[in-house]
N, CA, C and O of each residue as an XYZ file, in Angstrom:
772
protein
N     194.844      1.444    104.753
C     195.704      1.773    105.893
C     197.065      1.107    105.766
O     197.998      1.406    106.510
N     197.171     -0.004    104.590
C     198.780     -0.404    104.603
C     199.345     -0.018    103.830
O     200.420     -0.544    103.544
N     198.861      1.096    103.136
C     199.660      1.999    102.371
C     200.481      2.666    103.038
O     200.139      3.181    104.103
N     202.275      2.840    102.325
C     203.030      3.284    103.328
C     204.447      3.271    102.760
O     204.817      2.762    101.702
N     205.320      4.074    103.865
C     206.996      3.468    103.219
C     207.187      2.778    104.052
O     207.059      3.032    105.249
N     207.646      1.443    103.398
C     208.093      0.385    104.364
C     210.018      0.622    103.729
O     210.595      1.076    102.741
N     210.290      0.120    104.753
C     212.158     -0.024    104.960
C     213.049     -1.008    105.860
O     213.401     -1.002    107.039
N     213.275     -1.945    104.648
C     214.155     -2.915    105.289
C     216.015     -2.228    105.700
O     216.742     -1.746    104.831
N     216.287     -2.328    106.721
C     217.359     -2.049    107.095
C     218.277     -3.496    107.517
O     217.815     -4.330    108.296
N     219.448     -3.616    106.961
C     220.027     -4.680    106.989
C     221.547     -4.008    107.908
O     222.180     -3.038    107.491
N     221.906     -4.799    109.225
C     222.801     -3.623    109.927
C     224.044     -4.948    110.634
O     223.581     -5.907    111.251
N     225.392     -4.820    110.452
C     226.568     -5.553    110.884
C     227.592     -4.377    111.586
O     227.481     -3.159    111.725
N     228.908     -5.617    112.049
C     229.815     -4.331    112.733
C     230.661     -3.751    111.765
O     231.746     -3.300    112.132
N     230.219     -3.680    110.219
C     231.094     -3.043    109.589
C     229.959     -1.732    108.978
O     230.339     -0.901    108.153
N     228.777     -1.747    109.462
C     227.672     -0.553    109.571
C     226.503     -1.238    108.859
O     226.228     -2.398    109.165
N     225.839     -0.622    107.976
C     224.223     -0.738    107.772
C     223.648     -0.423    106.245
O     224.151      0.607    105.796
N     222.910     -0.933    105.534
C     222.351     -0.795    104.577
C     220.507     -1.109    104.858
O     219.969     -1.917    105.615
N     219.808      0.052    103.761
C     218.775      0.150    103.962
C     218.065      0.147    102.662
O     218.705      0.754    101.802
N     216.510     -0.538    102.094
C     216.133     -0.078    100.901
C     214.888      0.416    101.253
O     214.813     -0.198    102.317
N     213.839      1.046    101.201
C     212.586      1.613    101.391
C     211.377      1.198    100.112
O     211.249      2.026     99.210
N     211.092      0.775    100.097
C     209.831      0.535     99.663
C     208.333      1.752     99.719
O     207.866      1.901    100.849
N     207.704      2.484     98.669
C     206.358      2.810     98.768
C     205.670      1.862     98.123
O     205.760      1.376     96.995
N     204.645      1.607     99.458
C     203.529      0.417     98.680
C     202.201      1.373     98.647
O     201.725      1.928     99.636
N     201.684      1.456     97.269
C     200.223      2.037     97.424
C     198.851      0.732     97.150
O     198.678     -0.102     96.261
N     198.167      1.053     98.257
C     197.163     -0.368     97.631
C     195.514      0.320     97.004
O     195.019      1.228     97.671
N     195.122      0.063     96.341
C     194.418      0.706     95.623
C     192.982     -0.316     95.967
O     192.895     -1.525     96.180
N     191.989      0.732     95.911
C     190.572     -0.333     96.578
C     189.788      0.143     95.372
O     189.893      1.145     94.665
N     189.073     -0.765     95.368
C     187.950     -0.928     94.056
C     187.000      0.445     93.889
O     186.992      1.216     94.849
N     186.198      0.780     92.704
C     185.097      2.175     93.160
C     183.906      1.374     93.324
O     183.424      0.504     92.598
N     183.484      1.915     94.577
C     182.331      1.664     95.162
C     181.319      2.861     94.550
O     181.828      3.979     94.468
N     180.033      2.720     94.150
C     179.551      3.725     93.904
C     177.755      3.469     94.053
O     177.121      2.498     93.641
N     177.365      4.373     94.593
C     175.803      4.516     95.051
C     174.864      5.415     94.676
O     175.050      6.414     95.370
N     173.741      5.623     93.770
C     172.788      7.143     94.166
C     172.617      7.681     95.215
O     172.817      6.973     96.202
N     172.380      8.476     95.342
C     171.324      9.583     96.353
C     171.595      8.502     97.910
O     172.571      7.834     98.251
N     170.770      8.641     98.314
C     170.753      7.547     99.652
C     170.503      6.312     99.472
O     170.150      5.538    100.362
N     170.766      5.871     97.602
C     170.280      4.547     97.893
C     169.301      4.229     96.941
O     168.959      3.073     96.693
N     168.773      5.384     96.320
C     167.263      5.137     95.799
C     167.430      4.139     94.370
O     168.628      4.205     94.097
N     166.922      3.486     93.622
C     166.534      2.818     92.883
C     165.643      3.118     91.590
O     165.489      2.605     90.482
N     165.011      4.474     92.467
C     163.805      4.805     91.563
C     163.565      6.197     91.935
O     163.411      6.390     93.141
N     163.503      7.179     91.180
C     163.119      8.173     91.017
C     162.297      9.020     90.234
O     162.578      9.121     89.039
N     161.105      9.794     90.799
C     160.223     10.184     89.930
C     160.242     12.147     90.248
O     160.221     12.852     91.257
N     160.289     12.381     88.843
C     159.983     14.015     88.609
C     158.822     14.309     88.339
O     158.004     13.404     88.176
N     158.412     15.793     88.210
C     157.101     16.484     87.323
C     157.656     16.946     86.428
O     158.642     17.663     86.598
N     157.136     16.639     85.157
C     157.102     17.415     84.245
C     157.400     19.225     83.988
O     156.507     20.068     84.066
N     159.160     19.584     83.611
C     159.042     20.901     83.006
C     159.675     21.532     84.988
O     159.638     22.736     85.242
N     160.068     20.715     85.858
C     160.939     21.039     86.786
C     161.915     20.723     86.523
O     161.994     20.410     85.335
N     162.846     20.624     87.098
C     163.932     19.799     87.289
C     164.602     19.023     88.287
O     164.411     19.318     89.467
N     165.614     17.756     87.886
C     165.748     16.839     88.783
C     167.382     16.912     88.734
O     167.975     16.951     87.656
N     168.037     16.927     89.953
C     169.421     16.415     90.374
C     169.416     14.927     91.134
O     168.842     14.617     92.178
N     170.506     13.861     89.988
C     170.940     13.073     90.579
C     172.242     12.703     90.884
O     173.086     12.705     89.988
N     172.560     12.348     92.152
C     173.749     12.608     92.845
C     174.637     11.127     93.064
O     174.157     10.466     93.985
N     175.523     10.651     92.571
C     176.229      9.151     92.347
C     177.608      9.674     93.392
O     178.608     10.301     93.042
N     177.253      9.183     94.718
C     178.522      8.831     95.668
C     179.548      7.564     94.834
O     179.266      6.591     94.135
N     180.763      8.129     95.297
C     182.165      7.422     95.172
C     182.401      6.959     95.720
O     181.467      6.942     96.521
N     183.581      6.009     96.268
C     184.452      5.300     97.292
C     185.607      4.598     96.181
O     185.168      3.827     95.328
N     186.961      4.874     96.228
C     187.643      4.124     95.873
C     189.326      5.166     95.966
O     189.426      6.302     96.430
N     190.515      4.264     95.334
C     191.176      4.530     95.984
C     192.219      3.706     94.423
O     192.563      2.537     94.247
N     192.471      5.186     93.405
C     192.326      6.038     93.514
C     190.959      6.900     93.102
O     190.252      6.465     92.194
N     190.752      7.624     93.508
C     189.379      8.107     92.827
C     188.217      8.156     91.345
O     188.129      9.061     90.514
N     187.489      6.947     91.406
C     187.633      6.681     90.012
C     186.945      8.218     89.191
O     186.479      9.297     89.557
N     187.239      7.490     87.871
C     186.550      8.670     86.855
C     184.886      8.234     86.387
O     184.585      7.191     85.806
N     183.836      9.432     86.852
C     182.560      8.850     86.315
C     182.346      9.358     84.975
O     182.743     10.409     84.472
N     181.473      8.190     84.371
C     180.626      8.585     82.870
C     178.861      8.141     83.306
O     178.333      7.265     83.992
N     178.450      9.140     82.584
C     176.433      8.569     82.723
C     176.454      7.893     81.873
O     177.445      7.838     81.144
N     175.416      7.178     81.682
C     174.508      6.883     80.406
C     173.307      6.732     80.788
O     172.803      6.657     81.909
N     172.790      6.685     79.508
C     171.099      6.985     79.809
C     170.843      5.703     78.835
O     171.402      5.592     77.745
N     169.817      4.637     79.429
C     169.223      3.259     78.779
C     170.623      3.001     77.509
O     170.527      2.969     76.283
N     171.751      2.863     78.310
C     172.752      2.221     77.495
C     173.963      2.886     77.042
O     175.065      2.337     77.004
N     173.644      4.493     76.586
C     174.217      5.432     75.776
C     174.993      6.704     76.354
O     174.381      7.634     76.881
N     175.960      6.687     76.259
C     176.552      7.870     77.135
C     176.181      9.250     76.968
O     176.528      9.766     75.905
N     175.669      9.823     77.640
C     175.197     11.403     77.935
C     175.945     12.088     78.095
O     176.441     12.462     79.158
N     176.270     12.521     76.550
C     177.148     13.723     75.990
C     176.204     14.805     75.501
O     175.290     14.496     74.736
N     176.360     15.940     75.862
C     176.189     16.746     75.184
C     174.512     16.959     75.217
O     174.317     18.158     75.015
N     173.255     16.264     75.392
C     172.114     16.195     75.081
C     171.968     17.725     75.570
O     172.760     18.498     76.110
N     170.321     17.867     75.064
C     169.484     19.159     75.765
C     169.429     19.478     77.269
O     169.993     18.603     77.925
N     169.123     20.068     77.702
C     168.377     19.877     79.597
C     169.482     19.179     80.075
O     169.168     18.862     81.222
N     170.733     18.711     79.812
C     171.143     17.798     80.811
C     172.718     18.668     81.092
O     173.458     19.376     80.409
N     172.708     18.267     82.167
C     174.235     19.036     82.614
C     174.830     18.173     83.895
O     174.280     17.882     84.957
N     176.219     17.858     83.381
C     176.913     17.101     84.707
C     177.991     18.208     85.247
O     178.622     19.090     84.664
N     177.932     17.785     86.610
C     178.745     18.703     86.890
C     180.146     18.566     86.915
O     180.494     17.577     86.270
N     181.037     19.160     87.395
C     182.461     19.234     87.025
C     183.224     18.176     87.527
O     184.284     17.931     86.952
N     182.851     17.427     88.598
C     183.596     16.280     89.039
C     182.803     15.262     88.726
O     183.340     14.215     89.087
N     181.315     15.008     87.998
C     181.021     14.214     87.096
C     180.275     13.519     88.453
O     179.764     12.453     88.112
N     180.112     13.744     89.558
C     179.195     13.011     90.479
C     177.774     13.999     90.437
O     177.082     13.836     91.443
N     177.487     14.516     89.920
C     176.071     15.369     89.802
C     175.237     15.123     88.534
O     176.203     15.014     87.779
N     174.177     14.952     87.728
C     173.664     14.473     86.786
C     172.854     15.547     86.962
O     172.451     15.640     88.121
N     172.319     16.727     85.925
C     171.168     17.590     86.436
C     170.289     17.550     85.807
O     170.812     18.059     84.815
N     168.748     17.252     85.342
C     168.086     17.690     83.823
C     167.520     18.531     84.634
O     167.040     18.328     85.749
N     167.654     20.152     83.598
C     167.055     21.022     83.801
C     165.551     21.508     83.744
O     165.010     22.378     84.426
N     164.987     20.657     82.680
C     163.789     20.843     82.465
C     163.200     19.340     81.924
O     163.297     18.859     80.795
N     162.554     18.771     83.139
C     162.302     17.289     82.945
C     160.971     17.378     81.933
O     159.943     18.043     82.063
N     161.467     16.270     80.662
C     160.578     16.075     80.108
C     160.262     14.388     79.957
O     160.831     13.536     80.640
N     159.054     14.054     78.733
C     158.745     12.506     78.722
C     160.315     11.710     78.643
O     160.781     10.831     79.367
N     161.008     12.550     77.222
C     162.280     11.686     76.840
C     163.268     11.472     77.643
O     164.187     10.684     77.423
N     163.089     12.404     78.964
C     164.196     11.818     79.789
C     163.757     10.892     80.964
O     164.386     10.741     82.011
N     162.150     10.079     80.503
C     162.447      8.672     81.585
C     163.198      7.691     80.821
O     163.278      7.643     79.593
N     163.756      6.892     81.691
C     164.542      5.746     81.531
C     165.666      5.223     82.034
O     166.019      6.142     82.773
N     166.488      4.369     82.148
C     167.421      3.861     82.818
C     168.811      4.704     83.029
O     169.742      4.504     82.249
N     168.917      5.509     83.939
C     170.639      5.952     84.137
C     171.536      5.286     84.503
O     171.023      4.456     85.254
N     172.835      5.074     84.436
C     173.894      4.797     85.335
C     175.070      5.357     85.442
O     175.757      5.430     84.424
N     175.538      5.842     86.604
C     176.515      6.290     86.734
C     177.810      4.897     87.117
O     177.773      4.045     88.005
N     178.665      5.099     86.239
C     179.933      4.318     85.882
C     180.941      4.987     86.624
O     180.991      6.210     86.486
N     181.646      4.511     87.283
C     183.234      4.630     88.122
C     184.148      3.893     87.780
O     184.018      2.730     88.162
N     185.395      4.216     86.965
C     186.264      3.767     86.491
C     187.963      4.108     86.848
O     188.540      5.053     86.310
N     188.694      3.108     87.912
C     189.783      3.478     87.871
C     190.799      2.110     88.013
O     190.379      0.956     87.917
N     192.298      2.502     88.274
C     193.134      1.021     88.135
C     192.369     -0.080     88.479
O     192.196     -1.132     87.864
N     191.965      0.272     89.465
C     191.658     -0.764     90.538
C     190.619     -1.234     89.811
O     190.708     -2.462     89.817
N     189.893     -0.960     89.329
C     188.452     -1.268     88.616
C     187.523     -0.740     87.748
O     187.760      0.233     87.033
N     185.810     -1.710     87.791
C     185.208     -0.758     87.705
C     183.702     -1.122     87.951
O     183.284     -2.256     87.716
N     182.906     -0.122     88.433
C     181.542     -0.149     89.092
C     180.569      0.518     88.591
O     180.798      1.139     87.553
N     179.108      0.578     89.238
C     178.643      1.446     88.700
C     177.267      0.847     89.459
O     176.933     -0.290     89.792
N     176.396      2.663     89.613
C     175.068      2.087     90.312
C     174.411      2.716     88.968
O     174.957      3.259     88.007
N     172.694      2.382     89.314
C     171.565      2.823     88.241
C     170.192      2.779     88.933
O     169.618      1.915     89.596
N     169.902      3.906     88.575
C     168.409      4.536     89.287
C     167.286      4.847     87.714
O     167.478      5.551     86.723
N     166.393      4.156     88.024
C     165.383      4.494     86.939
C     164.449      6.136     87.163
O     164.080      6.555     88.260
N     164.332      6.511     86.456
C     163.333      7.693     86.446
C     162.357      7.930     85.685
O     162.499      8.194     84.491
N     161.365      7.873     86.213
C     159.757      7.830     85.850
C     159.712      9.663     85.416
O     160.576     10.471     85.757
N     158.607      9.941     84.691
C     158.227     11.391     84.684
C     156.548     11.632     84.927
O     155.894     11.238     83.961
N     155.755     12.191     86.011
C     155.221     12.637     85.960
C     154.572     13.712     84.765
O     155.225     14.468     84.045
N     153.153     13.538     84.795
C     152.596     14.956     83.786
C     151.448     15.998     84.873
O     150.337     15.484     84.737
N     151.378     16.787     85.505
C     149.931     17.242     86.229
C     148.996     17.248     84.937
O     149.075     17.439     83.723
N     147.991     16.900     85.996
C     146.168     17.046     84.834
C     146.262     18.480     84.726
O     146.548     19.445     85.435
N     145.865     18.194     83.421
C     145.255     19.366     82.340
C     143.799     19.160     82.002
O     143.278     18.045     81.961
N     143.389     19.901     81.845
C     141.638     19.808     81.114
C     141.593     20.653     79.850
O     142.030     21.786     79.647
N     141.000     19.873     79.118
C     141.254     21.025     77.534
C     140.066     21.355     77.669
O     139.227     20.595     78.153
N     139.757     22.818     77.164
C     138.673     23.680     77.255
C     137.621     22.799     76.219
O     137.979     22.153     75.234
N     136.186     22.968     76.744
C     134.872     22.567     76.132
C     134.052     24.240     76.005
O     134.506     25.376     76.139
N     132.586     23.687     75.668
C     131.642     24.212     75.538
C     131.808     24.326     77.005
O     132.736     23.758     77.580
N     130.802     25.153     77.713
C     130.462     25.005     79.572
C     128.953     25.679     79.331
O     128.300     25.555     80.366
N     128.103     26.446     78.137
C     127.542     26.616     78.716
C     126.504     25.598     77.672
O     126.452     25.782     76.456
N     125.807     24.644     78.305
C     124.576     23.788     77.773
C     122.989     24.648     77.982
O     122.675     25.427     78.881
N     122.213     24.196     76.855
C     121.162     24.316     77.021
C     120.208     22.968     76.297
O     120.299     22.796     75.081
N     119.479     22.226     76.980
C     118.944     20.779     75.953
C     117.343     20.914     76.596
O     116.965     21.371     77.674
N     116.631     20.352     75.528
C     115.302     19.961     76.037
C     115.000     19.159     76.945
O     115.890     18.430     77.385
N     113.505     19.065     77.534
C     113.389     18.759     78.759
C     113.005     17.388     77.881
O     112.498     17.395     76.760
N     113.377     16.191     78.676
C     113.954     14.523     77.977
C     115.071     14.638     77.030
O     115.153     13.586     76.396
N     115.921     15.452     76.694
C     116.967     14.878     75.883
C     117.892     14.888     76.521
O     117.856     15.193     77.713
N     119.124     14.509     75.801
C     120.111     14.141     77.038
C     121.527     14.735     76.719
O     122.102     14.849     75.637
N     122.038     15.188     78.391
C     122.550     15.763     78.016
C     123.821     15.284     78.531
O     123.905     14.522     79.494
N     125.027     15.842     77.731
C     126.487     14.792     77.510
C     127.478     16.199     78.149
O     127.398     17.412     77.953
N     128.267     15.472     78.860
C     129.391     16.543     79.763
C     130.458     15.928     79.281
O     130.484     14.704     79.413
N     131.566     16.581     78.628
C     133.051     15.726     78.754
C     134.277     16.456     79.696
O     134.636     17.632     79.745
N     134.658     15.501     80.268
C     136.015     16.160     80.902
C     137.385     15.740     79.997
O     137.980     14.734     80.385
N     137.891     16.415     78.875
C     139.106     15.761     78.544
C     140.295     16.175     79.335
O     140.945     17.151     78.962
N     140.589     15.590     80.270
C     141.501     15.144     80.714
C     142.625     14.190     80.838
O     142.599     12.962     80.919
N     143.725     15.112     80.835
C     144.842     14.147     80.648
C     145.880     14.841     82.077
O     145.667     15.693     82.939
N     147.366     13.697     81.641
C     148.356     13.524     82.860
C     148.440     11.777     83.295
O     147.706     10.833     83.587
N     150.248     12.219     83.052
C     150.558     11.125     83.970
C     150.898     10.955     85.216
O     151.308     11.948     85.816
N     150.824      9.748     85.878
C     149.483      8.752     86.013
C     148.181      9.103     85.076
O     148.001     10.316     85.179
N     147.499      8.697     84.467
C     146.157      8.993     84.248
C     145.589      9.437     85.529
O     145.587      8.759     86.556
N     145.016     10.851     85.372
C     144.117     11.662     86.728
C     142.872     10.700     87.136
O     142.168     10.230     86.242
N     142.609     10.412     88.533
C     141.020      9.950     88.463
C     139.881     11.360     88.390
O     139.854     12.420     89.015
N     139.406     11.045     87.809
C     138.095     12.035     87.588
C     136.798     12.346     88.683
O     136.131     11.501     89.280
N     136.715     13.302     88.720
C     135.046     13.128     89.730
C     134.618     14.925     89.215
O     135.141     15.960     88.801
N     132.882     14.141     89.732
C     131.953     15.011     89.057
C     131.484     15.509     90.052
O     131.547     14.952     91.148
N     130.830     16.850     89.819
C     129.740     17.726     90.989
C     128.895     18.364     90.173
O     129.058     18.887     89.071
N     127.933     18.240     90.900
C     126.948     19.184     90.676
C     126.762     20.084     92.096
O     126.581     19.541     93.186
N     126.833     21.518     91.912
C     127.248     22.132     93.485
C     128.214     21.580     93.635
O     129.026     21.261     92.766
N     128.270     21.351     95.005
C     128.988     21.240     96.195
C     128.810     19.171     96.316
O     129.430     18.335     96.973
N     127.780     19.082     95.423
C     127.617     17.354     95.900
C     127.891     16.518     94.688
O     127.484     16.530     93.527
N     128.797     15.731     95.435
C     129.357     14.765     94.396
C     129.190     13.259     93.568
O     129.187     12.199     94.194
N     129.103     13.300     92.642
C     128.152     12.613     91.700
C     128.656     11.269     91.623
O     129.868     11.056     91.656
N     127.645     10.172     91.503
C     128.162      9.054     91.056
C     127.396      8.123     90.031
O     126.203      8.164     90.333
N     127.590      7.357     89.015
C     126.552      6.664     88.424
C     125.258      6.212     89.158
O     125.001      6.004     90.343
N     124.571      6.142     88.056
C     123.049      5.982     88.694
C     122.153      6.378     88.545
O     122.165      6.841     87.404
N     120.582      6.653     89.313
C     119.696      7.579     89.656
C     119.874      8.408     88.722
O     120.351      9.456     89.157
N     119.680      8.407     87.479
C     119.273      9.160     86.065
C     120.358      9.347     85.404
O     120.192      9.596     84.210
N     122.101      9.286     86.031
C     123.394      9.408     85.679
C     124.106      8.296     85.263
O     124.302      7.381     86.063
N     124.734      8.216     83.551
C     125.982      7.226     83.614
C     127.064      7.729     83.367
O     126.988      8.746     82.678
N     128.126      7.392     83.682
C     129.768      7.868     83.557
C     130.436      6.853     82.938
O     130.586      5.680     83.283
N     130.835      7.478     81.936
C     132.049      6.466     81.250
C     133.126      5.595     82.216
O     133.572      5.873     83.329
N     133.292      4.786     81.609
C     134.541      3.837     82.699
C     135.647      4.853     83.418
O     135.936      4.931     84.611
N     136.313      5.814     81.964
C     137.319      6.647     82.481
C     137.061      7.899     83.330
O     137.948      8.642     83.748
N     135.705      8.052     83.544
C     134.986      8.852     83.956
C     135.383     10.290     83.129
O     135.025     11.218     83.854
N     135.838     10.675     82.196
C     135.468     11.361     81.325
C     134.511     11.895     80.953
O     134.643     13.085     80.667
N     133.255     11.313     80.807
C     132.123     11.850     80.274
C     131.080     11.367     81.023
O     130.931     10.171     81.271
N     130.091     12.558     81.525
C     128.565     12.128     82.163
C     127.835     12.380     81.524
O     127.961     13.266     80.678
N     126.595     11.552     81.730
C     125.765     11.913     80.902
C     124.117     11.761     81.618
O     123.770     11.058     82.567
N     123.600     12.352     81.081
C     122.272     12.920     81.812
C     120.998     12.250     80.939
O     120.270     13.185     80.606
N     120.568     11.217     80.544
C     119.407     10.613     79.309
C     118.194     11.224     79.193
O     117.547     11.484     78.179
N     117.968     11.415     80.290
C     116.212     12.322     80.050
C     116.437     13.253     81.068
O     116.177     12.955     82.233
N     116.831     14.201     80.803
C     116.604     15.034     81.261
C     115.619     16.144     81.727
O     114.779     16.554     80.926
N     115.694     16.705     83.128
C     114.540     17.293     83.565
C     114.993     18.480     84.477
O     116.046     18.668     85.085
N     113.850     19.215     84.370
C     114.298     20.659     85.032
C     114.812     20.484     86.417
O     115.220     21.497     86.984
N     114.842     19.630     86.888
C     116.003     19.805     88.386
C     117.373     19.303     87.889
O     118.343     19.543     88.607
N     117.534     18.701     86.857
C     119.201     18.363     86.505
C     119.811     19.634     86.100
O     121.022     19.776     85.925
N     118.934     20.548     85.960
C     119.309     21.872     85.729
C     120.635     22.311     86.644
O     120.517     21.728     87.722
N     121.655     22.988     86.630
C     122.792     23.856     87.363
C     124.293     23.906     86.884
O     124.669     23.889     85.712
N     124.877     23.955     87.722
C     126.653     23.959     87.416
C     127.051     22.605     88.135
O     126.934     22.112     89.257
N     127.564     22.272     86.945
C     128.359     21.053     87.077
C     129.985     21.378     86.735
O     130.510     22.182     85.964
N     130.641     20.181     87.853
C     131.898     20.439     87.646
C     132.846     19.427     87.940
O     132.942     18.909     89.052
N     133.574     19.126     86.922
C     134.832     18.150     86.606
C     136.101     18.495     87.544
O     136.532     19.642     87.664
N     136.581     17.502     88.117
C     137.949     17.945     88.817
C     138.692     16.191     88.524
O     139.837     15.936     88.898
């Protein structure tokens, strides 16, 4: 606000002289993500916009980088034209890691940074489904499942849901059940989720 023309006027009875002054004062770049966030997480194969607010005076100039390195040119990634928009189009593993958006002008220079995690949804890779084993042998179910976070696993038989024990053990990752002696009521459809 004290930016301005200031003007000294110097005035006698033989008349007046004046010099004017423009003072511009220039304020540092302030700069923030999104509302603030710190941390941001995508899914896998969507895409994510991140948005780096300004403040400064004169308007600084932004650059990204990604864990150190300025983000020129890569795959999936697109900034937008005034350089406050960051877009990856199609989020994959290689784009978690450290961003920052940099603000650079006379006055200074700043810069915020938001980490980004990437999600994977569970997948199940196709097995055998249909078993047939003798009555006492035992019989082995796998769920390979994957996704990040690691998915938690659970088992059914029907509608009712299974837990170690009472003739059943499950691997730690719950991946795989298994049935040891088996008998004609363990008989049915079982199912991994």
């Amino acid at each position: 606000t004290d930016s301005g023309l200031y003007t000294c006027t110097a005035t006698n009875a033989a008349g007046n002289a004046s010099l004017s002054y423009s003072l511009h004062v220039q304020a540092p770049p302030q700069l923030w993500i999104g509302d603030g966030e710190s941390h941001l997480t995508a899914v896998a194969n969507t895409s994510l916009r991140i948005h780096c607010h300004t403040m400064g005076i004169p308007p600084p100039q932004i650059q990204w980088l990604k864990d150190g390195h300025p983000l020129d040119g890569q795959d999936g990634v697109v900034v937008s034209e005034d350089g406050g928009t960051l877009l990856l189009t199609r989020v994959g593993l290689g784009h978690e890691g450290l961003y920052v958006c940099q603000g650079s002008s006379w006055a200074g220079l700043a810069q915020a940074e938001v980490q980004v995690s990437v999600h994977v949804p569970p997948n199940i890779e196709p097995s055998v489904v249909d078993l047939t084993i003798p009555e006492n042998g035992t019989a082995s179910l796998e769920c390979l499942a994957s996704g990040l976070p690691a998915p938690d696993i659970t088992w059914y038989k029907g509608q009712e849901q299974l837990w170690a024990g009472a003739g059943l053990t499950l691997s730690g990752d719950g991946k795989r059940l298994e049935i040891p002696r088996a008998r004609p009521s363990d008989a049915g459809s079982y199912r991994c989720v």
